[in-house]
Every structure is written in structure tokens, then in C-alpha cells.
C-alpha positions in Angstrom: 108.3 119.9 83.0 105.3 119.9 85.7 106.7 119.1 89.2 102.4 118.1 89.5 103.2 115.3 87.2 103.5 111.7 88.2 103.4 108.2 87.5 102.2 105.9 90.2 102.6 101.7 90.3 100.7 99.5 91.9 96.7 100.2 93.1 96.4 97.8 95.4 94.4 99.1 99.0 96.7 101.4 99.7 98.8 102.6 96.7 94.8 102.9 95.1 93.8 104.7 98.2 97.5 107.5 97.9 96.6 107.8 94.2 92.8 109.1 94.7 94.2 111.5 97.2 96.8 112.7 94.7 94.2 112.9 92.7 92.1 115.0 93.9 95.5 117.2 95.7 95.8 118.5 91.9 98.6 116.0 90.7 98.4 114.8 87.4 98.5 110.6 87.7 99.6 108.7 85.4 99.3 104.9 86.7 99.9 101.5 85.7 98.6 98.5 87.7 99.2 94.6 86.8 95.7 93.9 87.3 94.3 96.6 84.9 90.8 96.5 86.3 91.8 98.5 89.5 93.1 101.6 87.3 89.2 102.4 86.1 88.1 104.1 89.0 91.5 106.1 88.7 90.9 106.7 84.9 87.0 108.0 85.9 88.8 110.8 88.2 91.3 112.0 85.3 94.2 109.7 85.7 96.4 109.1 82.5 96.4 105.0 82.3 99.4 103.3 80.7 100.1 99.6 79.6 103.1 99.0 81.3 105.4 100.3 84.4 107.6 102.0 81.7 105.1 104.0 79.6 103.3 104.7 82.9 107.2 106.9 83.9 107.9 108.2 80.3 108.6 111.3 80.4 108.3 111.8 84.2 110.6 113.0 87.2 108.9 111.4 90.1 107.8 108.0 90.5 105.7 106.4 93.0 105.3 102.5 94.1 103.1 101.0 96.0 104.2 97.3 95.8 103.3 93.9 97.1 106.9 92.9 98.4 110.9 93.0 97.1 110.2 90.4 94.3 107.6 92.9 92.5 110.0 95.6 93.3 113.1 94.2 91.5 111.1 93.6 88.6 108.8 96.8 88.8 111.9 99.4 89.3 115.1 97.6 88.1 113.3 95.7 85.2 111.1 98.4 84.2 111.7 101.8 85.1 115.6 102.2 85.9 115.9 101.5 82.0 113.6 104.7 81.0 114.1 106.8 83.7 116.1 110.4 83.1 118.5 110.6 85.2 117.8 112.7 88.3 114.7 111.5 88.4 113.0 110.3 91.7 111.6 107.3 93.0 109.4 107.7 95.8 108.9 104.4 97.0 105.9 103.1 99.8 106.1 99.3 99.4 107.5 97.4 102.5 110.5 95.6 102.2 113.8 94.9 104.6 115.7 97.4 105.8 118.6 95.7 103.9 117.1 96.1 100.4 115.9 99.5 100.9 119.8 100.2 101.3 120.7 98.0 98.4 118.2 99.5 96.3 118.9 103.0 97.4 122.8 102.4 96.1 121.7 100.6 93.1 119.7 103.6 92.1 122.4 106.3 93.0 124.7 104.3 91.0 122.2 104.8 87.9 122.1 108.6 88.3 118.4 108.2 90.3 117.1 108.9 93.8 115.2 107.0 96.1 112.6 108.3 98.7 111.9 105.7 100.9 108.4 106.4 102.2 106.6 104.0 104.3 103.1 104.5 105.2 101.7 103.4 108.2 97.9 103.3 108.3 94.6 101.5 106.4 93.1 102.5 103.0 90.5 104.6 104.1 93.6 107.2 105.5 94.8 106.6 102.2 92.1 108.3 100.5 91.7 110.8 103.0 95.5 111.6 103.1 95.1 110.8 106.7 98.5 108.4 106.7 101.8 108.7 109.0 104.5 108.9 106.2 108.2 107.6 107.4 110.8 108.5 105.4 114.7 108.4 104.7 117.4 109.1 102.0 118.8 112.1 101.5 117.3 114.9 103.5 117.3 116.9 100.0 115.8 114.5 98.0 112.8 114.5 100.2 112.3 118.3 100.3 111.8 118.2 96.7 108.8 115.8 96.9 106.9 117.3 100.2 104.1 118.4 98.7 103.8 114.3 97.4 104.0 113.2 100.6 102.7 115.8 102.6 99.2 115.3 100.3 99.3 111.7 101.1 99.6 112.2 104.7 99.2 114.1 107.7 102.5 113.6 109.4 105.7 113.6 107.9 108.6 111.8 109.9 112.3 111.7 108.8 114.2 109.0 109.9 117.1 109.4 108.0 119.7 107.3 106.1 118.1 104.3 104.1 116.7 101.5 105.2 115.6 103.5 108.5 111.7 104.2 107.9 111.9 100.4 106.7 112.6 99.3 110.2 110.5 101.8 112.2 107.5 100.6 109.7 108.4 97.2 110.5 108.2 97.6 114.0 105.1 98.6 114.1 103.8 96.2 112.4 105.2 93.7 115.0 103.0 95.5 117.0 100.8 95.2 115.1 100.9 92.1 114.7 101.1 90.8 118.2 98.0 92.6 119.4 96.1 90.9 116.5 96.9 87.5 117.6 96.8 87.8 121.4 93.3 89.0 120.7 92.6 86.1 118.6 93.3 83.6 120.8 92.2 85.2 124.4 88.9 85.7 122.9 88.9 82.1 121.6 89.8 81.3 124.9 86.9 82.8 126.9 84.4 81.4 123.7 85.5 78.2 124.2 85.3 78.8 128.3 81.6 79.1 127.7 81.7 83.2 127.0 79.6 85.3 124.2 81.6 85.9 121.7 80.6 89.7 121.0 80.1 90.7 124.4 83.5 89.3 125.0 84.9 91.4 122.2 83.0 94.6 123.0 84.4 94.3 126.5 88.1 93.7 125.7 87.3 96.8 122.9 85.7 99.4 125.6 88.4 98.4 128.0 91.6 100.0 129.0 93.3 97.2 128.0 92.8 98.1 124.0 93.6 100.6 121.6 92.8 101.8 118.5 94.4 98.5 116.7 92.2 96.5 118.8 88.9 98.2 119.2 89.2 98.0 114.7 90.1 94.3 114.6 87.4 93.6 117.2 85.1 94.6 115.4 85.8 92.8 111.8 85.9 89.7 114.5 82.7 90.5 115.8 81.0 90.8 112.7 83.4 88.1 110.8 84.0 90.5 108.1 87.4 90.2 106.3 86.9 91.3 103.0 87.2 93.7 101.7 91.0 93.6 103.0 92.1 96.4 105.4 95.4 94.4 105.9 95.9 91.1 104.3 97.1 88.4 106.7 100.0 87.4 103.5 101.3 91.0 103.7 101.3 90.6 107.3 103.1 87.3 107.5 105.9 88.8 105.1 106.3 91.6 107.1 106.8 89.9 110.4 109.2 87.4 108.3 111.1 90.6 107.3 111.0 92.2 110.7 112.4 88.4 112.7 115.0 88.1 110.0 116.7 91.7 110.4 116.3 92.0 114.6 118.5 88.6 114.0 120.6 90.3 111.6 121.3 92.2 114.5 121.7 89.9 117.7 117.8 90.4 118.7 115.9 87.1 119.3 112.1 87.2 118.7 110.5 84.4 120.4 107.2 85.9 120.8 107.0 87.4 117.6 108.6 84.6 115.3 105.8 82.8 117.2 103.1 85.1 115.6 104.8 85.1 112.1 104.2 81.0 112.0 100.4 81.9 113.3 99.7 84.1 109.7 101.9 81.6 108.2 98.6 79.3 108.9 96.5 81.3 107.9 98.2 81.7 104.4 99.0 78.2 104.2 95.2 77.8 104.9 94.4 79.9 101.9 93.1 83.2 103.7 96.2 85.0 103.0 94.5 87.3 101.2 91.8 88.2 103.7 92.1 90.8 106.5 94.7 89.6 109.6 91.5 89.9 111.8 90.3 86.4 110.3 93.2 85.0 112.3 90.8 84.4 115.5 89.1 81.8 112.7 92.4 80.0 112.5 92.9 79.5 116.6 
């Protein structure tokens, strides 16, 4: 059987993004998305499109997902795919979830003869495509070796972490980071606005200063020119992962003031109905 063969599920920003690149790395794709639509531009490049999650794996070893959050995983993997899968087959899986259910799922899969690659990706679609992301990843240090060249064509830096669940929580602390710097943006530059300050010059001179970084200069300017679609980051995924991220430091006797603070802010936002836009249109929300 080809070891370039592959199904992939879920095109979404990034997991669309990871299977161009795989793509064009010389895999052969067969994909499955819920919202057909997004597969075309796949299908145009040479991918195989199936119907469902489970035609989308026949016949495969290695399985990738690129999923919205734990609800679409349970049905996606344990619904779908753990019923048609051959054993020893892999899952390679990129959504974001706890740190607890990437360990749950990990033994739930072992127990069904299968493996599980937890691979977080940390950057924005446009790395996706370029195969330009930071790839975190943990399970068993074998498992992984056998599916380099997957992740190694998705990005440009490989990092083990090791047992399960571990890449979940480095990914999620990022994005607390993340996070954070997107909302004390938003509201220090609503601040100086409503002081009586330009808006853009205000931005431009928090991005040019040595007070920002990469993160910032990039949100600043989707504030500066209000642009929030198409999506680099929705503010919903956001939300759920700082939810995710609060809920596990307290697992483990870490209190999150500032952050929990944040999480309610893109709570807002997606209680205002802009979940779905980019986490810069926070500042609109302040």
C-alpha cells in the first residue's frame, strides 16, 4: 500500500491550507469535508473527494484531522473512522482539544488496535499552504517517525513533546498568549481613541514599537484596516481555546485571573455574533 496515500478531514483555514501543501509535497489526498464546497479547490489540484469521513479512510493507513473542537472529533473519529479503520492504522490528529481528551482519545484508540499522533499546529493559513507551520507533537516517539515526512511537509519545525496530551497544552499556551496580546491591544488602543488619539497612527506606533511582536504588528493591522474576513483566527475558536486552557491550569491548582478575564471578552464577541470573524475584530467589541 502507498505510505503517500492519505485521507484528510476537515478544510477549514487551516486543515484546507495542510492539505494544499500535501498536495503539492506529492501525497495523494483523499478528503472529506462537512461543507462539501471547500473540497473543490482540492478536487481541481488532484485530490480524491469522498462523501463521507469513512469512504474518505477506506482503504488507508494514515489519517489526518483538522477539526473544529472535541464534539466534531468524537463524532468524526469514534463515529466514523474507528469503525473502518485497519488496525495499525494511524491517526494524525491537528484539531485543538484539552490536554485531557487528547489522553482519553489516545487510550481509546490504542485500545482499538490504532495510533494516535497528536499534532498541533501553531501558525495562520497562509503557513499552512506554504508548510511554513511549527508542528507540536506527542504519542509514541515511534508512531511519529513513521509519519515525518507528513508532518515535516506541513511544517518547518518539528517539536516532540512527548506523552499525550503534551503538544495539547504547549498549543494551548500559546494561544493564551495569544490571546492576551490580542485583547490588551484592543482595549489600550480604544483607550488612546477615545482619549482623543488617531486611530491608525496609534496602531502603527504601538506596531513599529518595541513593545510589539509579530502577533501584534498582524492584528494591528486587520484593526487598522477593519478587515476580519476572511478569518485568520476566528474569535469562537479562540474563545474555546482559552475555555480549554483556564479549565485544565485549574485542573492543576493554576488560577487564571487575567486570562479567564480575556476568555469572557471573545465570549462577547461570540455572544455578539462575530464568533466567526478574525479575534482582531475584538477592538470593535471594547
Amino acid at each position: 500500500m502507498s505510505q503517500t496515500r492519505l485521507a484528510f478531514i476537515g478544510l477549514g483555514s487551516m486543515g484546507g491550507g495542510m492539505a494544499h501543501r500535501l498536495l503539492r509535497s506529492g501525497f495523494e489526498l483523499t478528503v472529506h469535508n462537512r461543507t462539501a464546497a471547500r473540497a473543490e479547490p482540492l478536487a481541481a489540484e488532484g485530490a480524491v473527494v469522498a462523501g463521507s469521513p469513512a469512504l474518505a479512510a477506506a482503504g488507508v493507513r494514515t489519517v489526518l484531522l483538522s477539526l473544529s473542537d472535541e464534539a466534531a472529533v468524537e463524532q468524526v473519529l469514534f463515529g466514523e473512522l474507528v469503525p473502518v479503520l485497519e488496525p495499525g492504522s494511524t491517526v494524525v490528529d491537528t484539531s485543538t482539544v484539552s490536554p485531557g481528551y487528547a489522553r482519553e482519545a489516545a487510550a481509546r484508540l490504542a485500545a482499538a488496535g490504532l495510533r494516535r499522533v497528536e499534532a498541533c499546529v501553531v501558525g495562520n493559513p497562509l503557513q499552512a499552504r506554504e508548510g511554513q507551520l511549527r508542528v507540536f507533537a506527542a504519542g509514541d516517539e515511534q508512531d511519529i517517525e513513521a509519519v515525518r515526512p507528513v508532518l515535516e511537509a506541513i511544517g518547518s519545525e518539528l517539536v516532540l513533546f512527548g506523552a499525550p496530551g503534551a503538544a495539547a497544552t504547549a498549543k494551548l499556551i500559546l494561544n493564551l498568549l495569544l490571546g492576551a496580546q490580542v485583547a490588551s491591544l484592543a482595549e489600550a488602543v480604544t483607550y488612546g481613541e477615545r482619549a482623543g488619539l488617531d486611530r491608525d497612527q496609534l496602531l502603527a506606533t504601538i506596531a513599529g514599537s518595541g513593545f510589539s511582536s509579530q502577533v501584534m504588528r498582524f492584528r494591528a493591522e486587520l484593526m487598522r484596516k477593519g478587515s476580519y474576513r476572511p478569518a485568520f483566527f476566528r474569535a469562537a475558536l479562540m474563545e474555546k481555546d482559552l475555555r480549554l486552557a483556564v479549565a485544565d491550569a485549574e485542573a492543576v491548582r493554576v488560577a487564571m485571573p487575567v486570562l479567564d478575564t480575556v476568555r469572557a471578552a471573545f465570549a462577547g464577541v461570540v455572544e455578539a455574533g462575530d464568533g466567526d470573524q478574525d479575534a482582531a475584530v475584538l477592538i470593535e467589541h471594547v
